[in-house]
N, C-alpha and C positions, 0 to 999 in steps of 0.2 A: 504493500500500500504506500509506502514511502518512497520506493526507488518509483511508482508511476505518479506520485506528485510530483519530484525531481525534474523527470522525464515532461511533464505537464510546464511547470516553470521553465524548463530550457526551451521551450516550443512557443510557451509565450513570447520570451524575452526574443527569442529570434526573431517574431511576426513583432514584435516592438520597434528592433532596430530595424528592420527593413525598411520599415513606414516610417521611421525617424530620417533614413538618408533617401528616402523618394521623397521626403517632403522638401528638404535641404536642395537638392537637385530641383528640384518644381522649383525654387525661389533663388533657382542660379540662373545668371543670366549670363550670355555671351555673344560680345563681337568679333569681328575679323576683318581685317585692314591688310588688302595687300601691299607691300614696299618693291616694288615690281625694280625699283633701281639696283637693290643687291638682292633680289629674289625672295623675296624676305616674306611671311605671316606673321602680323601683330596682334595677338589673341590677349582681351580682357576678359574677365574672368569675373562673375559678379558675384558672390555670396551675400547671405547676411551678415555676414559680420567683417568682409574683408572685400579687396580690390584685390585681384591680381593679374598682372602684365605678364605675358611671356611668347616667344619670337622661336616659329619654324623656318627651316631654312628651304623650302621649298614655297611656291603660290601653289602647285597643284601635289594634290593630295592624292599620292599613291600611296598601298598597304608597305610599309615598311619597319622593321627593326625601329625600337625607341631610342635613341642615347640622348640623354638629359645630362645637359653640362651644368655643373652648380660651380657658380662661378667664387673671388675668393673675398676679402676683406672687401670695405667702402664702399659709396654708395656711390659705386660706376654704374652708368648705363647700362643699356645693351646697344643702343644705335645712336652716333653721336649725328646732329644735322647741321651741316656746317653752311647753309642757305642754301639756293637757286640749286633745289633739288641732289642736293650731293651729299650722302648719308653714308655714315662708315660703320661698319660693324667692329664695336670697341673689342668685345674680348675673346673671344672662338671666333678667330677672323678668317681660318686657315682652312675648315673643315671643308668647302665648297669642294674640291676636287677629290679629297681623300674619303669624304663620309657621302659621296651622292647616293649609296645606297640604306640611306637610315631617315630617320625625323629627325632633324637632330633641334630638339627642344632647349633654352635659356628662360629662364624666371628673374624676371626683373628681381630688384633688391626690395624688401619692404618700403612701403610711404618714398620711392624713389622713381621716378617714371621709365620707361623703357627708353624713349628717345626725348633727348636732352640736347637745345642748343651750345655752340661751343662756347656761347658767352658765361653759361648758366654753371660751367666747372672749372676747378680749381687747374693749378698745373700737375696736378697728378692725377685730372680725368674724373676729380669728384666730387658729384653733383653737390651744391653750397646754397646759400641763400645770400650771401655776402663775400666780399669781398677776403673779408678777416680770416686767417686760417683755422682750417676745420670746421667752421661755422655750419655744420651740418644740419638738415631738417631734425626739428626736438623730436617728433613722431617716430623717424627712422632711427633715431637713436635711443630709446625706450622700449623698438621692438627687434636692437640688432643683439637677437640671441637664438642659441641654435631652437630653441623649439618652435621659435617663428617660423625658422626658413625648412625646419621637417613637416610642418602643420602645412607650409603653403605649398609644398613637393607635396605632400600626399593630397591634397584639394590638383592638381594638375592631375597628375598621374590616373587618376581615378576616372577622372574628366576626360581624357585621353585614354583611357581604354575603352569606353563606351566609342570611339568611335574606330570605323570599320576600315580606316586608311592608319590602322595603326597592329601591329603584330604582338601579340599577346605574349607570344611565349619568346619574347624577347626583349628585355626588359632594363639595357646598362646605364649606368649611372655612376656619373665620373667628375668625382671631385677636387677643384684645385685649392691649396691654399687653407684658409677657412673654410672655403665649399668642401674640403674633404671631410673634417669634422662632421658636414653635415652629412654626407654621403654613407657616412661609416652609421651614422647614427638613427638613418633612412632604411638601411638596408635590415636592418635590425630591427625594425620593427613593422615594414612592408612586405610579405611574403613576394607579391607580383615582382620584385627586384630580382633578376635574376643576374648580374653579373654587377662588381663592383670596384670602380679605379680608384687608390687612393693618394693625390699627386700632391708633391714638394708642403705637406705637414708633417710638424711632430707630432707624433703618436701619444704624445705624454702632455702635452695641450702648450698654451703658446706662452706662457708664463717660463715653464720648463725649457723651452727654445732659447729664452734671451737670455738666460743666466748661462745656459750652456754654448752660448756666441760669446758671451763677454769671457767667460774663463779659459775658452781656447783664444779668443783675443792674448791674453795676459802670455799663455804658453807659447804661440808662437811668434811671439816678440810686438803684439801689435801696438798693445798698450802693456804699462809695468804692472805690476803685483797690486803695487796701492793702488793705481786707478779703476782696475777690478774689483776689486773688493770693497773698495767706495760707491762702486756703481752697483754693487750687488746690495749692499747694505741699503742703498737709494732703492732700490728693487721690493726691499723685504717692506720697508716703511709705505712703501703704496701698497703694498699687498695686501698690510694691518688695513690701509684705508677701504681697497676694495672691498675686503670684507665684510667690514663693518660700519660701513657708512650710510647714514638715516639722510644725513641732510645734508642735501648735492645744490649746490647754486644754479640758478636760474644762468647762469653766465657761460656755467660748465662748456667745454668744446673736448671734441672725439669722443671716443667709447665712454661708455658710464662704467661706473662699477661693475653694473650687474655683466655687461658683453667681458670683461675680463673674467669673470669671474665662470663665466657659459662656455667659454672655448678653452678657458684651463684645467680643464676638466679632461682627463686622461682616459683614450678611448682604446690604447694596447688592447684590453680585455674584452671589448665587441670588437676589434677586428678579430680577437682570436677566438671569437664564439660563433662569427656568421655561418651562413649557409651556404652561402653564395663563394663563387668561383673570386678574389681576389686578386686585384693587380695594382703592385703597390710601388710608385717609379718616383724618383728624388735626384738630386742635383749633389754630385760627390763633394761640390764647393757650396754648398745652401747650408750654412751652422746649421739651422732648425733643421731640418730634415734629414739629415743623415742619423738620425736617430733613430730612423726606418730600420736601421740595420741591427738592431736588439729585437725586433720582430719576430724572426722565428723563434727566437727562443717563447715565450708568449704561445707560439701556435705549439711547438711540440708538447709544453702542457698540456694545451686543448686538443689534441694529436689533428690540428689542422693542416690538409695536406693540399688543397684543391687551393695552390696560392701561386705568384711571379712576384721575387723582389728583381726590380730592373731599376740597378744604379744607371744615372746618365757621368760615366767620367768628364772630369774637370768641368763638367757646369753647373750654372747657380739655379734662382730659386724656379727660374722660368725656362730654367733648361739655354741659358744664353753661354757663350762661350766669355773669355777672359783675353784682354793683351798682356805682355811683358810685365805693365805697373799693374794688374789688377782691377783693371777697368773694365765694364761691363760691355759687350758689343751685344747691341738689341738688335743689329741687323743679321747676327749669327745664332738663330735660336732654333733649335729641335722638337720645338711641338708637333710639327709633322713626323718623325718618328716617333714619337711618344703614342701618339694617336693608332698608328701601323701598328706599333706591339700591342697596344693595350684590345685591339680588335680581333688579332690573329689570334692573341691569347684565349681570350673567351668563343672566338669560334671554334677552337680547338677543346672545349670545354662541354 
């Protein structure tokens, strides 16, 4: 009598949530903006409780493999419009030739528009309200934490499976950056994810990054002994603040406590619990990220085996190559193999 009440409540609850996300879906609403100058779909997103923007790379809609690029920090666009019709695809700029056989989906940032005049961003591409640095939207800064950007992945995803120009049992998602946090942390609790990239983050979250840049600074002669350890001390003293900080100024500019606090959060142990097939690629010159390479050990605990760690030698955090002094060449970057492996991998998969 008890296990067919159980049985009774599970059947309910089921016939609950059904009619809970048809109702949710009945009160979504959406458009589509073709950008016919880089080929581009600008798809808004309407729920009740949220706006979301996000950009396919095709105007016509054939049945194809998903790959959802979750892009990394700041609140960059995805299409910058620089007037009299001339629109650049800020961050996966590359895929046009190498992903024509995918959807290949981007999610605006929160309370951040998808396309953004070039007057409207900073010199590092991110969207502002002013002039002043960091002066970022108070809105986008209040929601820049991972459970925003996996709540707003899974509102896409979902959305995009219902429809019929999209392949179900293919499902990758590939995270750069911050977008890896979020990837690892998507895949983890969306079953439909069926392959997963996790590119140039520490696995131990990004607080751990910068303490571990500054002390290999000090060891290979960048800076001396004191100036690491003063900067690390300067490190721990914001850390106290992030933590525990009630009363944040109205004046505040970049991350708030709480986005420090959201990304430093060490995700080693879901990457070494997923299901999914793993491909996890970093820049042998990117401090943060070579921390990648403590990773298997993490999976032989979990005895995870279905994994690709792919160092990129001597490059940094974007996969760019270096000169003589240590200077960054943006014009020598390996995104496009990045892309090749992370693809062959999971077909192979």
């Amino acid at each position: 009598m008890i296990s067919n009440k159980k049985n009774i409540q599970k059947i309910f609850m089921s016939i609950t949530l059904i009619f809970c996300c048809q109702c949710v879906f009945a009160q979504t609403k959406i458009t589509v903006e073709e950008i016919k100058q880089i080929n581009a779909q600008l798809f808004c997103l309407t729920t009740p409780t949220d706006t979301i923007e996000f950009t396919k790379s095709d105007t016509i809609n054939r049945k194809k493999p998903l790959f959802l690029f979750i892009q990394g920090s700041l609140p960059k666009p995805i299409i910058e419009d620089n007037g009299d019709n001339d629109y650049y695809l800020v961050g996966f700029n590359f895929y046009v030739n190498i992903l024509k056989g995918f959807n290949v989906i981007e999610i605006a940032m929160p309370s951040t528009p998808a396309i953004a005049k070039h007057k409207d961003l900073d010199n590092q591409g991110s969207y502002v309200k002013s002039e002043k640095p960091y002066d970022y939207d108070k809105t986008y800064m209040k929601r820049n934490v991972i459970e925003t950007y996996v709540e707003r992945a899974n509102v896409v995803i979902d959305y995009l499976l219902q429809q019929d120009w999209i392949d179900n049992d293919s499902v990758f998602v590939f995270g750069h950056s911050q977008g890896a946090f979020v990837a690892a942390r998507l895949a983890s609790e969306n079953e439909n994810v069926t392959a997963v990239g996790f590119s140039s983050a520490n696995p131990f979250g990004r607080y751990a990054g910068m303490m571990q840049e500054t002390r290999a600074k000090a060891i290979t002669g960048q800076i001396t002994e004191e100036q690491a350890q003063k900067q690390i001390n300067n490190y721990w003293s914001y850390w106290n603040y992030y933590c525990y900080a009630t009363d944040i100024p109205n004046d505040y500019i970049g991350d708030l406590p709480a986005t420090w606090k959201s990304f430093s959060q060490s995700v080693a142990e879901i990457l070494a619990n997923l299901k999914q097939p793993l491909f996890v690629v970093y820049g042998t010159k990117d401090y943060h990220s070579v921390a990648c390479e403590l990773l298997p050990i993490y999976f032989g605990f979990s005895e995870k085996t279905n994994y690709k760690l792919h160092p990129m030698l001597g490059r940094g955090h974007n996969f760019e190559s270096f000169d003589e002094n240590g200077n960054p060449n943006w014009n020598d970057m390996k995104w496009q193999d990045v892309t090749i492996e992370f693809i062959k991998f999971v077909r192979n998969k």
